[in-house]
N, C-alpha and C positions, 0 to 999 in steps of 0.2 A: 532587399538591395539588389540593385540589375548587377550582376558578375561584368557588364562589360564595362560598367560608368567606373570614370576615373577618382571618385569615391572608395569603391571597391577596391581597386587595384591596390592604391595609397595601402588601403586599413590589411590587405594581405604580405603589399612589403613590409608594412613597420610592423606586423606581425612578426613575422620570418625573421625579421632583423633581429628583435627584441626578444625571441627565442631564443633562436644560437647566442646572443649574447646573454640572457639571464642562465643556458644552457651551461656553456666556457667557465662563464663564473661560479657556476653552482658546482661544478666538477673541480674546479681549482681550486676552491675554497673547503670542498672535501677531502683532496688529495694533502692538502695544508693540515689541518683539522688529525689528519691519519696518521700523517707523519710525527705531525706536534705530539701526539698521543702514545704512538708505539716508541719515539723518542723517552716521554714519562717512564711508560709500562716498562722501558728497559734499564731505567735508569734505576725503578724501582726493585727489578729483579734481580742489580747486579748487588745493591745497598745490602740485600734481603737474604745473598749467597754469601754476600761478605761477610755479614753477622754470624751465618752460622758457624762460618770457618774463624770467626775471632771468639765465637764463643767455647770453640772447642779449644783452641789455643790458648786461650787465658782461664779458663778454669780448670782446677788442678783436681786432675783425677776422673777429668771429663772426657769419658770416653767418645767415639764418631758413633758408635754406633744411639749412648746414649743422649748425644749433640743432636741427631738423624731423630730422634723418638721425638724430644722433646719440641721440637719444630715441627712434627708431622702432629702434631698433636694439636696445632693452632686452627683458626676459623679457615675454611677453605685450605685446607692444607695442600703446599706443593707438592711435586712428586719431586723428590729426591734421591738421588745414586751415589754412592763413593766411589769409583772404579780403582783399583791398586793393579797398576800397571808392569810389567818385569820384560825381559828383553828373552825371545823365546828363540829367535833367528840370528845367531851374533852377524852370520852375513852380509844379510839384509840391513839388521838393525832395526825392525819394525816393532814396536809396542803393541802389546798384544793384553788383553784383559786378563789379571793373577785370578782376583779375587774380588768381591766387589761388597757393599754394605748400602740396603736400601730403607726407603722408607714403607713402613707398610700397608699404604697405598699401592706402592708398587710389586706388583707380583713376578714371579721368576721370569726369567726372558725378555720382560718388559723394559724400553726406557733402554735398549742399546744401542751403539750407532758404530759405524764401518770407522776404520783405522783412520783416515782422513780427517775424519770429527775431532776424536783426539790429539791428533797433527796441530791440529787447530789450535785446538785448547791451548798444548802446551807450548805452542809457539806464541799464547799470548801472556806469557809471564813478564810480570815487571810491566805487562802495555796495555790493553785495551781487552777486554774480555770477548771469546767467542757465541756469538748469536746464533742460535736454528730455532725453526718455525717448523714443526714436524706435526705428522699424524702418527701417533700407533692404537690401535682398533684393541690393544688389550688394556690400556687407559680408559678412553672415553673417545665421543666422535667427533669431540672439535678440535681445531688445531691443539697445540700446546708449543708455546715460547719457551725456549732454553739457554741458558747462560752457564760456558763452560770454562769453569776457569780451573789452572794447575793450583793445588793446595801445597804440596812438596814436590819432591823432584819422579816420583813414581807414582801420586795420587791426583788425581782428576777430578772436580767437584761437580755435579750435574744436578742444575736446580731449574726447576720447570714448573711454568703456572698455565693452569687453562688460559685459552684465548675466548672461551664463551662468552663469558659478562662484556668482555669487550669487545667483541664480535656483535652482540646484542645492541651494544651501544651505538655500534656504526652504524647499525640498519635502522635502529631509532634518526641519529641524525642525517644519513641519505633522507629516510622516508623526510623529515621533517625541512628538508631542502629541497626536496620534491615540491612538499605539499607547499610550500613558501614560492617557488617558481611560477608554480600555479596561481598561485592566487594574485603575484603579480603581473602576470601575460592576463591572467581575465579582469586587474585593473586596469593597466596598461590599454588593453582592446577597447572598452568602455569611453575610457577617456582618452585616447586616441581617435577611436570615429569619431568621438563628439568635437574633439578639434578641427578634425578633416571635414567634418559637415559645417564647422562656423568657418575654417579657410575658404571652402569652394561654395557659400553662401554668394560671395560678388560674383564668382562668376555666372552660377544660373540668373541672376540677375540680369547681368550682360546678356548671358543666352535668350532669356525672355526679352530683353529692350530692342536685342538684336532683329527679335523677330518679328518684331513689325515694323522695320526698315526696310522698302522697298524699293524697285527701282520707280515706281509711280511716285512716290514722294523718299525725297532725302530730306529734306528739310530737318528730319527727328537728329536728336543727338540720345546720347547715353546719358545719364546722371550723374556728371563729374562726382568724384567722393575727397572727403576732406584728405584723409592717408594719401599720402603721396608715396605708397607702396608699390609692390609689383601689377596689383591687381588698377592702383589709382594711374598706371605709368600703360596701363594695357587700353582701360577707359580709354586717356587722352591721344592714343594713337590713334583706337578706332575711330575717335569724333574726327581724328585729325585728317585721315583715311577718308570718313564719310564725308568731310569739309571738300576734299579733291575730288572723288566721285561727284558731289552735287557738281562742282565747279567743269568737273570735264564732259558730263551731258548737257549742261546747261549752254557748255559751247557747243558743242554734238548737236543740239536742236536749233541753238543759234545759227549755226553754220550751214547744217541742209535746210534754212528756212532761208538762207544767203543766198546759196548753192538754186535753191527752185526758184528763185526770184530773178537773180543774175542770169539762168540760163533760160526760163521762161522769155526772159524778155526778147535776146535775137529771135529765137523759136516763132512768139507774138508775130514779130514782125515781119518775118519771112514769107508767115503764114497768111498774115492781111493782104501784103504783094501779091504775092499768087493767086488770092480769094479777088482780088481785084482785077488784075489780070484775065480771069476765066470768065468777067460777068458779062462780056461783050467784047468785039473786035476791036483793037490797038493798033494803034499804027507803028510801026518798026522804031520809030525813035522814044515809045512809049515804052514796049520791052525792054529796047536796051536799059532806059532808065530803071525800072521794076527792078531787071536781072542784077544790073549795078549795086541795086538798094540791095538784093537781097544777096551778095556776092558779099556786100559789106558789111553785111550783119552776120552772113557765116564768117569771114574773117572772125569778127568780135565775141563768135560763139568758139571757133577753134583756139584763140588766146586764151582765152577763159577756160577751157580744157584741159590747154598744154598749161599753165600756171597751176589749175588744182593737182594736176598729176605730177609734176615737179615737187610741189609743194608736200605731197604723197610721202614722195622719193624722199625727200630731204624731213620726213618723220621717222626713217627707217636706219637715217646716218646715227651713228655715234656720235657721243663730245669729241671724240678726237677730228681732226682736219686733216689728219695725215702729216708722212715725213717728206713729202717734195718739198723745193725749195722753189718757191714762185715770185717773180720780179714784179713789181706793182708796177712801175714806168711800164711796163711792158704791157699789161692786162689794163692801164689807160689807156696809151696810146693806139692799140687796137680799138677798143671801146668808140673813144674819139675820131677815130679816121672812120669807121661803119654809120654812125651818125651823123656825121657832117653833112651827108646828103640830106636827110628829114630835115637837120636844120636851116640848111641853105633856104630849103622849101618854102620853110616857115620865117624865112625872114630872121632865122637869130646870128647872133655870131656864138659861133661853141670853140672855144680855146682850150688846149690841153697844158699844163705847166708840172713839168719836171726839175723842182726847188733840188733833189737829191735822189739817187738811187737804193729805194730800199728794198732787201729781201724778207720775205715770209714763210714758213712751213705750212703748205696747206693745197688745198684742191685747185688747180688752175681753171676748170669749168666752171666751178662753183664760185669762185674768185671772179671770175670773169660776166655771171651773169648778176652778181651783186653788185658791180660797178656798170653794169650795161643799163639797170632797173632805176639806178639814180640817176644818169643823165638821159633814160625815156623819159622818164618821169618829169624832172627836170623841163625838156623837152615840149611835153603836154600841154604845163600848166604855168609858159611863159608867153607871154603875147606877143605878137612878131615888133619885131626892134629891140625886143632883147638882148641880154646876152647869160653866156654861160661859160662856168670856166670850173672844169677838173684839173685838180693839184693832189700831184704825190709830195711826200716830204718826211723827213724824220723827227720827234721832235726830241725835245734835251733829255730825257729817260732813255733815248736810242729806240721808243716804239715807233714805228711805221702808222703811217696818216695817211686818208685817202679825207678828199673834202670836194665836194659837188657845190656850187653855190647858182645863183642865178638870180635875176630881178623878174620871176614870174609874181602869179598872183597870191602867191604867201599864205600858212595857215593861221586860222584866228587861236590864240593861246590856248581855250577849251578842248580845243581839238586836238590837242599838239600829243597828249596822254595817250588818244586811242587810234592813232594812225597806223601802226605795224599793229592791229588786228584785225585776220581776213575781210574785204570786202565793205573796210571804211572807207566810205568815198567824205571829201569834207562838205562839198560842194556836189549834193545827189540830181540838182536842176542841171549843171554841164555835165553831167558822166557820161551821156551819149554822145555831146561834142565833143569830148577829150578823149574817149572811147578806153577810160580808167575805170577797171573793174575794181579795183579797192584790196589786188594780191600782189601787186610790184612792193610795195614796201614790209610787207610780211615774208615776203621772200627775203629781202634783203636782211631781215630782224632776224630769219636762222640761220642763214648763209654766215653772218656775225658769231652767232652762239656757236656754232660747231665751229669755227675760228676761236674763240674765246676773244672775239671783239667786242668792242660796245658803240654804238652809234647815238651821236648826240644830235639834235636838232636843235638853230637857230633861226626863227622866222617872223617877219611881221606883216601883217597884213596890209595887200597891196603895194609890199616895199620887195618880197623875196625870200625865198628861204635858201638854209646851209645846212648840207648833210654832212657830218665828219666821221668817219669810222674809223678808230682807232686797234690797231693790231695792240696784243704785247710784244713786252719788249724783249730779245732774243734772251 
């Protein structure tokens, strides 16, 4: 398994994780286990000290020391002490050991403990008996539990059991909580990676379909999956992703196949002039002519320039329009008065009509050359005796309305869907008369979007068309 694939990684966290957690548990489940135990063991060694002090007290003529035999005499016998205690310090007041009665287990010296212990003891009379966990090395070498309780008011009971056997015991159940940790972290691993290799199954999947998706062909998709899971929800993005990609080179080639055609063509013809021009002498009213043409066809090569670069420009805007506050009466009536010369030219009437004064938040440049593109436009493709008429107005929503209308030559309904995309002309036989590269209306199609407007078109052919661009509403 590669340490760097994210197979690995997975099967190393839920390792770790599934450690410390069968770890925590196996440790508190011992410390429970310990408790619960040494709880018993002491419960049993208070029962076991009581006996011998009720068996000396209810049998008659039963001496301690013969109580002390008789008990040491049993399986595993405990180590047993009587202390008889006398006040040696009246001062002080400290209890101090008279005389003492053992079991004989227990040899001289053995099995004593400092005045404190005793404290103990006898301060647990009438309540809860005194517990120590001692070593003494003239015993034996494992601990030993002790339970000290007052017998009378000057004797001290000390009854003590190895801690071996149970000491033994513990290390049996550690070990056997060990060995149990084990064997579930190495199931655990087993059937862990084997999940982790069927979860990230779709994605090598993906990885392989992935990989032979290129940019020479998008056409491939992924193999949508029935699970509509993380992995079915990862698929339909990519398709959805590789859906755009096709869609955005498929424009990308459409458009510098636009681009070389549209600018080939001034280029053409500039070029034929001049090649005409040099094949022999001209007489002075023939250059003029020539220079003219080809003055005219730079013209229509620098439009087509300043438009794609605009056009550029305004792929680099944001959705937003900005927070100026921009008058449409205003950004007509300029528009209006700059064109009335072209139209005059042309034989149209161009009217401007301000129904209402509405304001908008937004670019006044950009605002300005979207209304300037509808009535060239406009302009173009009306035959002289025309007319044409820009109208601001509000309508009952309180949105702002801009509407270009005209009785030019109108588009056929087919066409009406792909007009605002670059470099549709409707009519490709007059584009050199009209001298319409097919990006005035695609300008105005984002000049709208970054406004958040929408522009409708009504037209019929041979009768006219009506641009309306509607703002929202404040």
């Amino acid at each position: 398994m590669n340490i760097s694939s994210l197979r690995f990684k997975l099967t190393v966290w839920y390792l770790v994780l599934l450690g410390l957690i069968v770890g925590a548990s196996g440790t508190f489940l011992f410390q429970v286990l310990k408790e619960k135990r040494i709880a018993e063991f002491d419960r049993n060694l208070r029962e076991q000290a009581r006996a011998l002090a009720s068996k000396w007290e209810h049998t008659e003529g039963l001496s301690w020391e013969q109580a002390i035999a008789q008990t040491g005499e049993e399986s595993l016998p405990p180590y047993i002490r009587l202390e008889r205690l006398s006040f040696v310090d009246s001062r002080s007041g400290t209890r101090r050991p008279a005389s003492s009665i053992r079991s004989a287990n227990v040899p001289d010296g053995a099995f004593e403990f400092q005045k404190e212990a005793y404290d103990r003891g006898f301060r647990s009379m009438g309540g809860i008996p005194a517990f120590l966990t001692v070593r003494d090395p003239l015993l034996e070498a494992s601990p030993i539990r002790v339970v000290m309780m007052p017998v009378s008011r000057d004797e001290a009971l000390q009854y003590g059991v190895s801690l071996g056997a149970w000491r033994d015991e513990l290390r049996s159940l550690g070990f056997l909580l060990l060995v149990s940790g084990g064997v579930i972290l190495a199931l655990a691993l087993a059937g862990g990676s084997f999940i982790i290799r069927k979860a990230l199954g779709p994605v090598r999947d993906v990885v392989r379909a992935a990989r032979k998706i290129s940019a020479d062909d998008l056409s491939l998709r992924l193999p949508s999956r029935r699970q509509k899971d993380e992995i079915g929800e990862l698929v339909d993005t990519f398709n959805g992703m590789i859906a755009r990609l096709e869609t955005s080179v498929n424009d990308i080639v459409r458009f510098s196949g636009d681009v070389s055609h549209e600018l080939r063509t001034p280029l053409t013809a500039i070029r034929s002039e001049i090649e005409v021009l040099l094949r022999k002498e001209r007489t002075p009213a023939e250059y003029v002519d020539a220079l003219r043409s080809a003055l005219e066809e730079t013209g229509r090569l620098e439009k087509i320039i300043g438009d794609l670069l605009f056009l550029s420009r305004l792929d680099t805007v944001d959705g937003t329009a900005g927070e100026d506050e921009v008058r449409l009466e205003d950004i007509i009536s300029s528009v209006v008065d700059r064109a009335s010369g072209p139209a005059r030219a042309k034989g149209l009437r161009l009217a401007c009509k301000i129904v209402e004064s509405v304001a908008v938040h937004g670019r006044a440049e950009l605002l300005e050359r979207l209304a300037a593109n509808l009535v060239e436009n406009a302009i173009r493709y009306t035959p002289s005796g025309g007319s044409i008429e820009a109208t601001v107005e509000r309508e009952e929503s309180g949105a702002g309305r801009i509407t270009v209308a005209d009785t030019g030559i109108g588009i056929p309904a087919r066409a009406i869907p792909g007009v605002f995309d670059r470099f549709t002309v409707v009519d490709a036989s007059r584009s050199k008369e009209t001298g319409g590269a097919g990006l005035g209306l695609s300008i105005v199609k984002r000049v709208a979007d970054i406004h958040g407007a929408s522009v409708d078109i009504e037209s019929r052919e041979g009768e006219g068309s009506r641009f309306t661009v509607r703002f929202p509403a404040p």
